[in-house]
C-alpha positions as CSV (number, residue, x, y, z in Angstrom):
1,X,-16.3,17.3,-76.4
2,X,-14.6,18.5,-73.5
3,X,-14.4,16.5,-70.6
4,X,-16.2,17.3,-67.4
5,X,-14.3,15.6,-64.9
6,X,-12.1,12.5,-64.1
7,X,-13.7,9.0,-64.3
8,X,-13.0,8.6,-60.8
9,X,-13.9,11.4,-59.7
10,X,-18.0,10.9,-60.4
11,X,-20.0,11.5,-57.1
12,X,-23.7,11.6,-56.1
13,X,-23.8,15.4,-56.4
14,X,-24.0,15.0,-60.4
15,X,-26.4,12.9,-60.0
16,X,-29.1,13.7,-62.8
17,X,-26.2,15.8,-64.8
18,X,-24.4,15.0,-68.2
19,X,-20.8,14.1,-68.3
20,X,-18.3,13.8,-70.6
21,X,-15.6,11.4,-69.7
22,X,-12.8,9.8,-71.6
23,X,-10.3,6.7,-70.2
24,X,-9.1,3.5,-70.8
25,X,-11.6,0.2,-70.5
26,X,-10.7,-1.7,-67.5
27,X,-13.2,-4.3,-68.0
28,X,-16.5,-5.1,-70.0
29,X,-19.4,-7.4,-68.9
30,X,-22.2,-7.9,-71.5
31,X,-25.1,-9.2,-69.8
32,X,-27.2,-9.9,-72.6
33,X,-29.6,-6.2,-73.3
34,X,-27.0,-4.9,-70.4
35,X,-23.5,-4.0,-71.4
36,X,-22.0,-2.5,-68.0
37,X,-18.0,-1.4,-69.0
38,X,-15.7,0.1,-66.2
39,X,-13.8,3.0,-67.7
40,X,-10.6,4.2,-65.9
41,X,-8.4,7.4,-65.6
42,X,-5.9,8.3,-63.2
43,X,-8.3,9.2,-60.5
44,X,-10.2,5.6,-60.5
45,X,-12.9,3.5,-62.1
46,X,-16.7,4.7,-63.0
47,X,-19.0,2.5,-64.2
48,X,-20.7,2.8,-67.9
49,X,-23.9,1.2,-68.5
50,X,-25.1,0.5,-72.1
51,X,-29.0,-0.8,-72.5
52,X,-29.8,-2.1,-75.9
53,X,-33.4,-1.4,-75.9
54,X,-33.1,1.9,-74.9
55,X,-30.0,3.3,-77.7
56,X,-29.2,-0.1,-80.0
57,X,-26.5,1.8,-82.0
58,X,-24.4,3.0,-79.0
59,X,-24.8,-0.5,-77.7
60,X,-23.6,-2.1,-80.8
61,X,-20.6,0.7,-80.7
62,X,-19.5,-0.4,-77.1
63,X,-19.8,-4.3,-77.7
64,X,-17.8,-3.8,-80.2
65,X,-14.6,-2.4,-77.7
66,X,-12.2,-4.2,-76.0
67,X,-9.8,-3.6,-72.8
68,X,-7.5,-1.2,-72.9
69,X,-9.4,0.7,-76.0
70,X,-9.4,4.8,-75.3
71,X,-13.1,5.8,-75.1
72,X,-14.7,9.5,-74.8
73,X,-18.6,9.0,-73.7
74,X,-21.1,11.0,-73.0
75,X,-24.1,10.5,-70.5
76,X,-25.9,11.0,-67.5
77,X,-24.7,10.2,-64.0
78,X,-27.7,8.1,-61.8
79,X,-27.6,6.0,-58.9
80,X,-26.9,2.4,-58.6
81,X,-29.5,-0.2,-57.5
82,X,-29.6,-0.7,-54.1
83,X,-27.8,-4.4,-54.4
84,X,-25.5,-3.2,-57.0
85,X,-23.7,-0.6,-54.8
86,X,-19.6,-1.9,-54.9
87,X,-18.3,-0.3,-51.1
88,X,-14.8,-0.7,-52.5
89,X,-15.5,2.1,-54.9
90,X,-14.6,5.6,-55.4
91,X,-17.6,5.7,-57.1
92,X,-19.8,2.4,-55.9
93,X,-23.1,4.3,-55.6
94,X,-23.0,5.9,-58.9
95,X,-23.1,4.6,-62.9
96,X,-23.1,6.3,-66.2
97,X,-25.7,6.0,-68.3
98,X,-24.2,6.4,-72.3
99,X,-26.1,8.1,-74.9
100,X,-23.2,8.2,-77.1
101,X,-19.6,6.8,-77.2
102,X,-16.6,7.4,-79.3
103,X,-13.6,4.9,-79.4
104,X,-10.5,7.3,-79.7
105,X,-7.9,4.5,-79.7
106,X,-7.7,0.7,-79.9
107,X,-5.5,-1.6,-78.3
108,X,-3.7,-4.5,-79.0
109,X,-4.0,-7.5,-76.5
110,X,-1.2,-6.5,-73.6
111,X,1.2,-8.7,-72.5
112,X,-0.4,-8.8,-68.7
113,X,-3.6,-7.6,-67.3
114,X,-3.5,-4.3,-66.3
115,X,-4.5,-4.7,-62.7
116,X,-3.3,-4.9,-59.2
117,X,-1.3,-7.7,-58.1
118,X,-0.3,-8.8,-61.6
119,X,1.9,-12.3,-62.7
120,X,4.1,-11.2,-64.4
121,X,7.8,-10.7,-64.4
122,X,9.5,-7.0,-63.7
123,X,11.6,-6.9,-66.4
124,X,8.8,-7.6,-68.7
125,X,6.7,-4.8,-66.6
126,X,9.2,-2.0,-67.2
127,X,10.0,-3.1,-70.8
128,X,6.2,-2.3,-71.2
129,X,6.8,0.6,-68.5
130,X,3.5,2.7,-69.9
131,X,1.0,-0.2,-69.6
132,X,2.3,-1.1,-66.4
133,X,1.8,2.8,-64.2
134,X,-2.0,2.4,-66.0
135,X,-2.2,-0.5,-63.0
136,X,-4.1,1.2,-60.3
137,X,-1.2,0.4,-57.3
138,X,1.5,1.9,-59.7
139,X,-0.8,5.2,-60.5
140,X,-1.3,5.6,-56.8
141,X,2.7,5.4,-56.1
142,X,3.2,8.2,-58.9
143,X,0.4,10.2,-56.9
144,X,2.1,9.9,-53.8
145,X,4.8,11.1,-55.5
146,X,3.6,14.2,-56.8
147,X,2.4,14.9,-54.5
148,X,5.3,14.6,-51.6
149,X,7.3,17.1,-54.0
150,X,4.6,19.3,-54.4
151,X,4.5,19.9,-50.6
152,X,8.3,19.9,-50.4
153,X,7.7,23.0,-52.7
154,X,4.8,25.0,-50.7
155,X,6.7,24.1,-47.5
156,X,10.4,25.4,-48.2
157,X,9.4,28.0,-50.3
158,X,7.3,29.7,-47.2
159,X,10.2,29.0,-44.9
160,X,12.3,31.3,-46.7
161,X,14.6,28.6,-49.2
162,X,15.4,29.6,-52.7
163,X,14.7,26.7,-55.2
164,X,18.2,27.3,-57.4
165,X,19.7,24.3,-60.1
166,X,22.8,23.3,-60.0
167,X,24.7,22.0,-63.1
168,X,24.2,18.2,-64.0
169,X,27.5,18.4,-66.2
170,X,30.2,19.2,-63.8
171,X,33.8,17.9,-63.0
172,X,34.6,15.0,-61.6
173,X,34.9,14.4,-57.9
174,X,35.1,12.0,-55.4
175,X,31.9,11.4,-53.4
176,X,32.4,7.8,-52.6
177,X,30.8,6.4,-55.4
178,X,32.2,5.8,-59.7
179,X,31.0,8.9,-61.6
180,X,29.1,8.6,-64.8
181,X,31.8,10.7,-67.1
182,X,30.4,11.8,-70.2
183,X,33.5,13.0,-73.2
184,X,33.2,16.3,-75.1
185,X,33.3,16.3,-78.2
186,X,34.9,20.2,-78.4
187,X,37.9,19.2,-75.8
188,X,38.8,15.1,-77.1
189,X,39.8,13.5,-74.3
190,X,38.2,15.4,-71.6
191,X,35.5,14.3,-70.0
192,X,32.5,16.1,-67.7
193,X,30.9,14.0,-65.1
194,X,27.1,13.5,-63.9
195,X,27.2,14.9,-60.7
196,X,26.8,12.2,-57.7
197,X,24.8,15.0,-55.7
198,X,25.2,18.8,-55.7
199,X,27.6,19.3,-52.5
200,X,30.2,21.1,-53.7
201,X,27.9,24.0,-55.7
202,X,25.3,24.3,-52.6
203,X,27.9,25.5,-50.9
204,X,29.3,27.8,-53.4
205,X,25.7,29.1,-53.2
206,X,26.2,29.8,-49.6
207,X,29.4,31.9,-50.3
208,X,27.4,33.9,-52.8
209,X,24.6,34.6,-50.4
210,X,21.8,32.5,-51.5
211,X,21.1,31.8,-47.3
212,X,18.9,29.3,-47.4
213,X,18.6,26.1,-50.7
214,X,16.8,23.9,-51.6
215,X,16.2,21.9,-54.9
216,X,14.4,18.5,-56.5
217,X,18.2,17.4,-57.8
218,X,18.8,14.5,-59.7
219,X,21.8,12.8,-59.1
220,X,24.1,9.7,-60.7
221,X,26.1,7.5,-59.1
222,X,27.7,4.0,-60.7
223,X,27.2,1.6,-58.1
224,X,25.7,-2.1,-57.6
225,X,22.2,-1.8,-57.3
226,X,20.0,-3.6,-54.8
227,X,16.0,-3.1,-54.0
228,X,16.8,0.8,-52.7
229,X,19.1,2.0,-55.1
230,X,19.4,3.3,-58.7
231,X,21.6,4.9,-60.9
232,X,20.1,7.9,-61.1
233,X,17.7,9.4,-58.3
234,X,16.3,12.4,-57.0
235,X,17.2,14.5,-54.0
236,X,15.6,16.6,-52.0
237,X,18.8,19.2,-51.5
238,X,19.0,21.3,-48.8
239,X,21.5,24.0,-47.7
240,X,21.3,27.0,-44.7
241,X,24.0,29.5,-43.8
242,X,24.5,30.3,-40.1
243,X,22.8,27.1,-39.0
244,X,22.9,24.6,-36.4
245,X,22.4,20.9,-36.8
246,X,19.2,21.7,-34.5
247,X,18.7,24.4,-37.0
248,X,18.4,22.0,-39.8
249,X,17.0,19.4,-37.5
250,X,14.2,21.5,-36.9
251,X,13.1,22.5,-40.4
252,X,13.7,19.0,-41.7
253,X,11.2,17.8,-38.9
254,X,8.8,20.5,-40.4
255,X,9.2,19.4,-43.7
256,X,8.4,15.7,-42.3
257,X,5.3,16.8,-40.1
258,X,3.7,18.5,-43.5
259,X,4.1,15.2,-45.7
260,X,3.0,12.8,-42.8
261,X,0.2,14.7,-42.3
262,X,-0.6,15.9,-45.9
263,X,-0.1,12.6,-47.3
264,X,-0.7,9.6,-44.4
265,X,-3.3,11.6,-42.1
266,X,-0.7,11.0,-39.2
267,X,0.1,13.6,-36.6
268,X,4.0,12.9,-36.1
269,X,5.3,14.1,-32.5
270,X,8.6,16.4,-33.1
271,X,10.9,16.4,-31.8
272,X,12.5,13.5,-33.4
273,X,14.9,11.3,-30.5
274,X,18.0,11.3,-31.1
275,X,20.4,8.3,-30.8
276,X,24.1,8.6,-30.8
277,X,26.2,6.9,-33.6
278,X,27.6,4.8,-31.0
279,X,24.7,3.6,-29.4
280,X,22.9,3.2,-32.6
281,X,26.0,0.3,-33.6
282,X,25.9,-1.0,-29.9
283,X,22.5,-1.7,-29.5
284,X,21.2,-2.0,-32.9
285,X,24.1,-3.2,-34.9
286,X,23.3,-0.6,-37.8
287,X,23.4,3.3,-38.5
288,X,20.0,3.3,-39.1
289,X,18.6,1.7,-36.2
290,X,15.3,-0.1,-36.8
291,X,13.9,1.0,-32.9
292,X,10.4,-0.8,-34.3
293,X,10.9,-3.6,-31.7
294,X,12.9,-5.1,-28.8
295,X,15.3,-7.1,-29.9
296,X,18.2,-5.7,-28.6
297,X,22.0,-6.5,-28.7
298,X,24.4,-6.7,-25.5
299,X,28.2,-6.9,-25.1
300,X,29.3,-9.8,-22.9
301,X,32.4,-9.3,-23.6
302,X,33.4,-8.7,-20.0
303,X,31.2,-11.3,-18.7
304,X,33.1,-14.3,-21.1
305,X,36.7,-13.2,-21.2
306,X,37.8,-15.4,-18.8
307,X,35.0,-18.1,-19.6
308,X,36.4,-21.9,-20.7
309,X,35.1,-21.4,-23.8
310,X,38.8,-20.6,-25.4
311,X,36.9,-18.7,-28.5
312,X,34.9,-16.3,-26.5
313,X,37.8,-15.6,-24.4
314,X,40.5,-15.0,-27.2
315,X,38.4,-12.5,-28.6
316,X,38.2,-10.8,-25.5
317,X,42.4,-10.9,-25.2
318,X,42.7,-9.8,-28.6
319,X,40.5,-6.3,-27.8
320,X,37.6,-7.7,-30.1
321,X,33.8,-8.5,-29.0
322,X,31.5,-10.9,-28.3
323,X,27.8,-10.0,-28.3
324,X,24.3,-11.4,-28.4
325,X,20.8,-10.9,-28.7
326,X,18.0,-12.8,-27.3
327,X,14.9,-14.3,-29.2
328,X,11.9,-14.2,-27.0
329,X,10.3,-17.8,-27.5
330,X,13.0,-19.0,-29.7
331,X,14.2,-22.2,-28.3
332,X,11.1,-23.9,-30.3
333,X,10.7,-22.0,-33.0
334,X,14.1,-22.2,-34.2
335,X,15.5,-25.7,-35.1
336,X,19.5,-26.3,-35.4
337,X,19.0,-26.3,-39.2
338,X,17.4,-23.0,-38.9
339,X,20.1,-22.0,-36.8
340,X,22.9,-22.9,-39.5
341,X,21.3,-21.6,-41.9
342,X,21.8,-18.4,-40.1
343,X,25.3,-18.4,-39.7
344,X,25.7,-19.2,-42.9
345,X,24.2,-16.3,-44.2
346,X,26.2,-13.8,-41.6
347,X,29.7,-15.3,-43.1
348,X,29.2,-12.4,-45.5
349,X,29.6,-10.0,-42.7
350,X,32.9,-11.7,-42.1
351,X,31.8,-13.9,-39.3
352,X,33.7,-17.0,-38.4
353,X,30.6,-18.6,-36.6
354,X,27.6,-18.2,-34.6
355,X,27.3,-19.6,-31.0
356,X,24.1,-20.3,-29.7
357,X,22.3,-21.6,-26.8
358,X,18.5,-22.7,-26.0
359,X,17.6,-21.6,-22.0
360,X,15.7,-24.5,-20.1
361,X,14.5,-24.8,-16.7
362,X,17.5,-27.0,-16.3
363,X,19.9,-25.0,-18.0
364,X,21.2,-24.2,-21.0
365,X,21.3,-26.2,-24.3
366,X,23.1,-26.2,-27.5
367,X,26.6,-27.1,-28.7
368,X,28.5,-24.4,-26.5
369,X,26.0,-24.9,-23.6
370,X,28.7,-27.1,-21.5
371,X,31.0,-23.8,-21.8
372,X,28.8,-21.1,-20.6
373,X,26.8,-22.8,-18.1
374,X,29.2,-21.3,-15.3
375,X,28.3,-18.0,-16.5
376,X,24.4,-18.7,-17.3
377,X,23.0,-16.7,-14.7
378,X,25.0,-13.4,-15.1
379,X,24.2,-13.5,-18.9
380,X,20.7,-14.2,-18.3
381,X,20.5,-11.5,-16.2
382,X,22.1,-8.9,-19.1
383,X,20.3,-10.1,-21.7
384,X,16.4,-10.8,-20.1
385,X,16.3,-14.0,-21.2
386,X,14.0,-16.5,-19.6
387,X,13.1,-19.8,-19.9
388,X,12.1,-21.1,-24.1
389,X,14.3,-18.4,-25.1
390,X,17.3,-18.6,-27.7
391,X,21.1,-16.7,-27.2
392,X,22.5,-16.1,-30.4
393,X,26.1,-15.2,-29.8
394,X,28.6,-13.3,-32.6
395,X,32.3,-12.7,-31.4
396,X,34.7,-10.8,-33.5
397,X,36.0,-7.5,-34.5
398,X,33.3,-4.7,-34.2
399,X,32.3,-4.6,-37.5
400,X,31.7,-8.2,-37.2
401,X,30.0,-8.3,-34.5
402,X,27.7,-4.9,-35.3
403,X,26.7,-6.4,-39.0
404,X,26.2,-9.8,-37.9
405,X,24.0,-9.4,-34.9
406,X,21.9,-6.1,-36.8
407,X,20.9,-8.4,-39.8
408,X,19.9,-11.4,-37.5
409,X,17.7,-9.3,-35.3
410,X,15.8,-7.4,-37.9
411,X,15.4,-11.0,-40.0
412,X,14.2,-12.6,-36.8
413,X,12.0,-9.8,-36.0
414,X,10.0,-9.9,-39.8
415,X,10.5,-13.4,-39.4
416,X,8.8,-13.7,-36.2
417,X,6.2,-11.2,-37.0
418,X,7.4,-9.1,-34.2
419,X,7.1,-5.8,-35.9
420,X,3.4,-4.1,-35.5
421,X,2.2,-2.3,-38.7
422,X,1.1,1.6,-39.1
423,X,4.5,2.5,-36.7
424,X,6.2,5.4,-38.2
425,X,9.8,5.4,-36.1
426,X,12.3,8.7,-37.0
427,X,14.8,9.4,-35.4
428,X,18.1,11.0,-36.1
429,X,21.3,9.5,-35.5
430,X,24.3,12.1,-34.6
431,X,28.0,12.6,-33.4
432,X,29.0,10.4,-36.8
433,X,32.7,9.6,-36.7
434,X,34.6,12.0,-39.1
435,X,36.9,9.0,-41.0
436,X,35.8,5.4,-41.8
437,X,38.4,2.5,-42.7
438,X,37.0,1.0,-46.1
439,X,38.4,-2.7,-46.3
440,X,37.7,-2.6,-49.9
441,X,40.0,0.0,-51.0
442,X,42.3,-0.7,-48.0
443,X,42.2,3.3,-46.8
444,X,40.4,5.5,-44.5
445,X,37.9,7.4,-45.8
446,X,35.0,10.1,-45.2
447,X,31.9,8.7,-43.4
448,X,29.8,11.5,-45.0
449,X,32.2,13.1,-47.2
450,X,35.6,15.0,-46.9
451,X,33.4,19.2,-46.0
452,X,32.0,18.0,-43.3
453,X,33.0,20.2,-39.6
454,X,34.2,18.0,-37.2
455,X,32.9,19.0,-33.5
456,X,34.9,22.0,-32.1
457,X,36.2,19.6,-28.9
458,X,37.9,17.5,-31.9
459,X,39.5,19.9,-33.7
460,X,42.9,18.9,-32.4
461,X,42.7,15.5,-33.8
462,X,43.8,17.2,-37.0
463,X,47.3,18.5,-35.0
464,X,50.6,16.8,-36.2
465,X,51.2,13.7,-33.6
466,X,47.4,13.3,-33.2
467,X,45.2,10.7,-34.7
468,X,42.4,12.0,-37.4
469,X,40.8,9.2,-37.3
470,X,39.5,9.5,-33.4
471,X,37.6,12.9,-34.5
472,X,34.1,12.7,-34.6
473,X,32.1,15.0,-36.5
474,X,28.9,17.7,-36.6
475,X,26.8,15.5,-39.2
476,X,23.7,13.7,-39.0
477,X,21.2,11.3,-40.8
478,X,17.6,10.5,-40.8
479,X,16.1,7.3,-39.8
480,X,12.8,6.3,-41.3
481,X,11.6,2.4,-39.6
482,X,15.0,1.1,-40.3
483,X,16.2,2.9,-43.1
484,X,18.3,6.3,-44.1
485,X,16.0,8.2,-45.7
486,X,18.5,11.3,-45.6
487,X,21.8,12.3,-44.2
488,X,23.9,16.1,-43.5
489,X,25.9,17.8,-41.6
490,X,27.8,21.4,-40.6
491,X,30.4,22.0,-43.7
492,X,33.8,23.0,-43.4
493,X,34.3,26.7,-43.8
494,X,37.5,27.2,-42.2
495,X,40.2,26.7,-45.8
496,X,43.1,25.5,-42.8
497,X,40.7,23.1,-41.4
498,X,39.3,21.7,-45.0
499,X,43.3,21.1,-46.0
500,X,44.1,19.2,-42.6
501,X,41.1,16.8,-43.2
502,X,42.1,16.5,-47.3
503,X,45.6,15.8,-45.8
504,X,44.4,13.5,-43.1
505,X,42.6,11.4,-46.4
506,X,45.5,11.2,-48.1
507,X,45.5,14.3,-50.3
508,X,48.6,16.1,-51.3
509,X,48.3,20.2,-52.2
510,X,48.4,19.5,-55.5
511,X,46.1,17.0,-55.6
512,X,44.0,18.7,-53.2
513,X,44.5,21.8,-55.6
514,X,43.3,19.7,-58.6
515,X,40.1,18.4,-57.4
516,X,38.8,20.9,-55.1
517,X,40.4,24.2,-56.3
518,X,37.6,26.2,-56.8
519,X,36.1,25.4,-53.3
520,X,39.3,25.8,-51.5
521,X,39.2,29.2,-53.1
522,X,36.0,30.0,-52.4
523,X,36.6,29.5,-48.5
524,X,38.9,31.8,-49.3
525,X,36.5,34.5,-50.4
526,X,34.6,34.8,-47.4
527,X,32.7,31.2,-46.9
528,X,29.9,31.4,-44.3
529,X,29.7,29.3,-41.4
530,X,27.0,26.8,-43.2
531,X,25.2,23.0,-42.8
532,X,22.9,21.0,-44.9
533,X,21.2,17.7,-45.3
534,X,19.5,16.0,-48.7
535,X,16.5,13.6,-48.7
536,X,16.5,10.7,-50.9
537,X,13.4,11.3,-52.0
538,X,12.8,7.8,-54.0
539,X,13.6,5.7,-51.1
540,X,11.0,7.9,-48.6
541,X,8.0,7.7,-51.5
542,X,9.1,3.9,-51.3
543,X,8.3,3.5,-47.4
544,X,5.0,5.8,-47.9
545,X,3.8,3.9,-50.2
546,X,4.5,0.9,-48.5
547,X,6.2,-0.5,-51.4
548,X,8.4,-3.3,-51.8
549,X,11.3,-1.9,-54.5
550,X,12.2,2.0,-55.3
551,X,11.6,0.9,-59.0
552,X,7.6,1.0,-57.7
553,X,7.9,4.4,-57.4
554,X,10.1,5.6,-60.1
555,X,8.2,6.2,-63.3
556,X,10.9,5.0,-65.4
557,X,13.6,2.8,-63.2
558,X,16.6,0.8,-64.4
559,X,16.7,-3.1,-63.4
560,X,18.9,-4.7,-61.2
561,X,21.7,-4.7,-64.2
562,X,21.2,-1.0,-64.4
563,X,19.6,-1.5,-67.6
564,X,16.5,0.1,-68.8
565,X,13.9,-2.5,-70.9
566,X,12.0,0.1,-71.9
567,X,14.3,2.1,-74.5
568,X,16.9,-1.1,-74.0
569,X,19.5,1.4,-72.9
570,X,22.6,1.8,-72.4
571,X,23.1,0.9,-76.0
572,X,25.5,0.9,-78.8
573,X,26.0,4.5,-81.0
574,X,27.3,4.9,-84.2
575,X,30.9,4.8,-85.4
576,X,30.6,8.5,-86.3
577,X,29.5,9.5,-83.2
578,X,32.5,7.7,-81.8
579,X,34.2,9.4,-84.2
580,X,33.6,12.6,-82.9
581,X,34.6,12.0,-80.0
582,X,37.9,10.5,-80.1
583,X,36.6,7.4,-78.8
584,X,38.6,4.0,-79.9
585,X,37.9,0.6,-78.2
586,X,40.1,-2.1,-77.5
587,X,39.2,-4.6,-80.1
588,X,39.4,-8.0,-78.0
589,X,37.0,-6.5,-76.0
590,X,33.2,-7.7,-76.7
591,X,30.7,-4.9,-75.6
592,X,27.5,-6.4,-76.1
593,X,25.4,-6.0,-73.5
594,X,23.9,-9.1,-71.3
């Protein structure tokens, strides 16, 4: 039989008509001549009703099925009973009837319920990744999903964007991330890599006149995972020729308005503000500044630098920081153990320490109290703070302080409780600096990536005898409630200015030449003035659907190892198929996996 519609989607209209439906059993209660069984698709629950007196064989059929079994039934849709009405249903006011039932599939007893909310371990949810998106919460989040992409579709392909691939075997580049390389077997010892987004072949597109991009790209990058990050993930790409960043701005906002509306039933107000890179680190102590709530962070760096308290004032000398933010009501609420617990945890950030003081109506209090009390009333008069409130001071470089003082305001504001639900803050964050200095690799480096146009006023930066790494450039992220949800900028398309900024990262011409050639020829070929920006598309779906990992809306994530329970990949291949690759390992090395 053919089914008629989706369990869940059974309405009073068909009331008094036959349906055919077929699902999964969610849950059976036999009631003695009354076998009630709630039978779930995608689309929700319906409830089946069974009477014994009326059709003993088909009662006998569905007594005899268990949860999880595949049913196809057939029957007649009818009202529920006054008092039997469920409010928290799709389909509350309705029930099946059965004249006849067919059990297409059994199940084995699963290794956790299939419902919201469920005990049980991740790893052992993804290993059984199929049983676990049946769960009602997890087939929502693929929903969302859908259908987020499907209006990324409808709305870029009516604003003029051509949807165009871009190879996922490609040569290896630097994008600030290790590539996944994967060997050939025709060329032994060469090696393709998984491309860590499309950049470089968007905009080749705009050099062959494609105009306007876009594209669903998946991309690979081999990092350390944490809760918003994977190995692989999806983008949503974007490229324009003869664009402004308020060009782009402007149709990413669109883009943005659809889904919020389409998806959440929210009118968003566009323009987006927009916060300068500068203030955003000042302020917030983050690039993606969580504007949410109040908690702000000031620089008393002036106001200290010639206080007593030798460590706030040797910062100063030494042309570092010391800043603080202010916890409204904090004096009680946070105990000295609290309090070192905090620092503690901001040692990560490189922190030496964290100052604090409790304001009383007599004062201050707190270990450093005795040192700042001479200049209690002018930082009290920066910071807002009033009586019952706490200081919490960071002094160090600017880094330091930035990282420190952003995680403690954001913990203290979940914390606290501070942050109302249902807000929805974007914003974009602009004038990025062009260079970065990365203490891990001990060099300067992109803060987007090495195309990006630095503003026109900056240009000179790049000049012999000037210094690069005061340029600031023409790029621009996204900011979703504390989170980058995407990221662009204006591309280099001026082949003089692309080699000063290679040089000014430490490229020779020849190495310059071996990774980039075929760009640096294309801006050669006529490149069009051009800009862009990509969506991570996993980590929006994620603050959509109000979920607390990416993996909750991926339908087939890795774990935190970047391993993948389900297929238990990456694995071990055959000797042949090393073989045929010219692949030899060292033999004191064990590569079992964890």
């Amino acid at each position: 039989m053919k089914r008629t519609n989706y369990c869940g989607d059974t309405n009073e209209q068909q009331v008094g008509q036959e349906v055919v439906l077929k699902g999964w059993v969610a849950k059976r209660r036999n009631l003695g001549g009354l076998l009630f069984i709630d039978l779930w698709d995608r689309e929700g629950i319906v409830q089946l009703v069974f009477n014994d007196n009326e059709n003993h064989d088909v009662f006998e059929a569905a007594n005899s099925v268990r949860n999880q079994f595949v049913l196809e039934v057939h029957g007649k849709v009818q009202l529920r009973a006054e008092k039997e009405i469920n409010p928290d249903m799709k389909t509350g006011k309705v029930e099946v009837a059965v004249d006849s039932v067919e059990v297409l599939a059994k199940s084995e007893t699963t290794p956790f319920d299939i419902s919201d909310g469920v005990d049980a371990s991740e790893d052992l949810r993804m290993k059984y990744r199929y049983l676990d998106l049946r769960r009602p919460e997890m087939m929502k989040n693929m929903k969302l999903r859908s259908k987020v992409a499907s209006i990324v579709h409808n709305y870029y392909d009516g604003e003029g964007f051509m949807d165009v691939e871009t190879p996922d075997l490609t040569r290896s580049t630097p994008e600030g991330a290790r590539d996944y390389i994967v060997p050939s077997r025709v060329y032994p010892g060469h090696f393709y890599a998984l491309p860590q987004s499309p950049q470089l072949f968007k905009q080749l597109l705009m050099a062959a006149g494609v105009d306007k991009y876009y594209q669903l790209a998946r991309c690979f990058r081999d990092e350390d995972l944490r809760g918003d990050r994977q190995p692989e993930f999806t983008q949503i790409d974007t490229e324009m020729s003869f664009a402004t960043p308020e060009d782009i701005q402007e149709a990413t906002e669109g883009l943005i308005k659809r889904v919020m509306k389409e998806v959440k039933g929210i009118d968003v107000k566009t323009p987006f503000p927009r916060m300068q890179w500068q203030e955003a680190m000042d302020k917030y102590g983050s690039d993606k500044p969580d504007t949410r709530f109040d908690i702000l962070i000031h620089d008393l760096s002036d106001i200290v630098k010639d206080s007593s308290f030798k460590v706030f004032s040797s910062t100063v000398a030494e042309g570092n920081f010391v800043r603080a933010i202010c916890v409204p009501g904090g004096a009680e609420k946070y105990s000295r153990k609290d309090i070192s617990k905090k620092e503690e945890y901001i040692k990560r950030y490189g922190s030496k320490g964290l100052a604090w003081v409790k304001v009383t109506d007599e004062g201050y209090n707190g270990p450093v109290a005795k040192f700042l009390d001479e200049k209690a009333d002018q930082i009290n008069a920066e910071m807002g703070a009033k009586e019952g409130d706490l200081i919490l001071f960071v002094a160090g470089s600017f880094h330091v302080v930035c990282d420190s003082l952003g995680y403690l305001r954001r913990a203290i504001a979940e914390e606290l409780d501070t942050i109302k639900p249902g807000q929805w803050n974007y914003l974009w964050v602009v004038n990025w600096p062009m260079f970065e200095y990365d203490e891990g690799f001990g060099k300067w480096i992109a803060s987007h990536h090495p195309f990006t146009m630095l503003n026109p006023e900056d240009l000179h930066y790049l000049e012999d005898g000037e210094d690069p790494h005061k340029a600031h450039a023409q790029s621009y992220d996204i900011i979703l409630n504390g989170q980058e949800i995407g990221g662009g900028s204006i591309r280099i398309h001026d082949p003089k200015v692309q080699e000063k900024v290679l040089k000014a990262l430490g490229y020779s011409k020849e190495r310059a030449e071996a990774r980039f050639g075929f760009l640096l020829k294309a801006l050669e070929m006529g490149m069009p003035p051009e800009g862009g920006l990509a969506f991570g598309l996993d980590r929006w779906v994620m603050i959509l659907a109000e979920a607390d990992s990416i993996r909750d809306v991926i339908p087939f994530p890795k774990n935190s190892k970047a391993v993948e329970p389900l297929t238990a990949a990456p694995g071990k291949v055959g000797q042949q198929q090393l073989d045929d690759l010219a692949i030899k390992f060292d033999k004191d090395v064990d590569y079992k996996l964890d």
